[in-house]
C-alpha positions as CSV (number, residue, x, y, z in Angstrom):
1,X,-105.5,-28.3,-0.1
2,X,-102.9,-27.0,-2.8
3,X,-99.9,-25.1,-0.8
4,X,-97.2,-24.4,-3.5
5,X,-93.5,-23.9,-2.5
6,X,-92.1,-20.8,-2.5
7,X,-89.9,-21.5,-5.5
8,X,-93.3,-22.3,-7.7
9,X,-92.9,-20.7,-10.7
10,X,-96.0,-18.9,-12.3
11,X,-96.5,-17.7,-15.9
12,X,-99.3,-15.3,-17.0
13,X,-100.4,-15.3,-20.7
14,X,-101.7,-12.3,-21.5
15,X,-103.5,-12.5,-24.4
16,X,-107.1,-14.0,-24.7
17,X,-107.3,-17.7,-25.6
18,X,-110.3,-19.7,-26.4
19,X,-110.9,-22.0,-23.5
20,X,-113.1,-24.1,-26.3
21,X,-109.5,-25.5,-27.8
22,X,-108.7,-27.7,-24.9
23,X,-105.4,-28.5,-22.6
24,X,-103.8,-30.1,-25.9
25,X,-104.0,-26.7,-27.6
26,X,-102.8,-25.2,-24.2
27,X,-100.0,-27.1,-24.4
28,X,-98.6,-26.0,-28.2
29,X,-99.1,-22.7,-27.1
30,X,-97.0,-22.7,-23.8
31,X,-94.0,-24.4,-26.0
32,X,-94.2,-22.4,-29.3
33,X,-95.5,-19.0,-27.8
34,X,-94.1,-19.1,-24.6
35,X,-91.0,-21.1,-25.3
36,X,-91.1,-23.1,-22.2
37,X,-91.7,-26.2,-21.3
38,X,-95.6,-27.5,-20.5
39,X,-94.6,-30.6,-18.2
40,X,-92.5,-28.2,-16.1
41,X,-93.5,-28.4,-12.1
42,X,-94.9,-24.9,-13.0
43,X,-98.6,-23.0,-12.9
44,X,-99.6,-21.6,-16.4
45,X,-102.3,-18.5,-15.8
46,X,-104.6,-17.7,-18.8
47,X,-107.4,-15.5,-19.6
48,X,-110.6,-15.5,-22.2
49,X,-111.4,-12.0,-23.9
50,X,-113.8,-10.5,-21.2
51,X,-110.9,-11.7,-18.5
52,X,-114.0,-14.2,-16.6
53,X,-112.1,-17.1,-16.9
């Protein structure tokens, strides 16, 4: 079972992504859109364009 601290950090992207591009693509978009670090102890939220995933 996952029980995060309570100083876990989440971030929400909210524009739709294509899931189809992978956790490498992910990646590029946390650092260059987001301007954060990918590796950070942190849980990135996204969504697809019918907000199902």
């Amino acid at each position: 079972m996952f029980r995060p601290g309570g100083d876990l950090q989440v971030y929400l992207h909210r524009e739709p992504i294509d899931f189809r591009a992978g956790i490498n693509s992910l990646a590029v978009l946390v650092q260059e859109t987001m301007a954060l670090d990918p590796f950070t102890p942190a849980v990135f939220a996204f969504c697809n364009r019918r907000a199902t995933g």
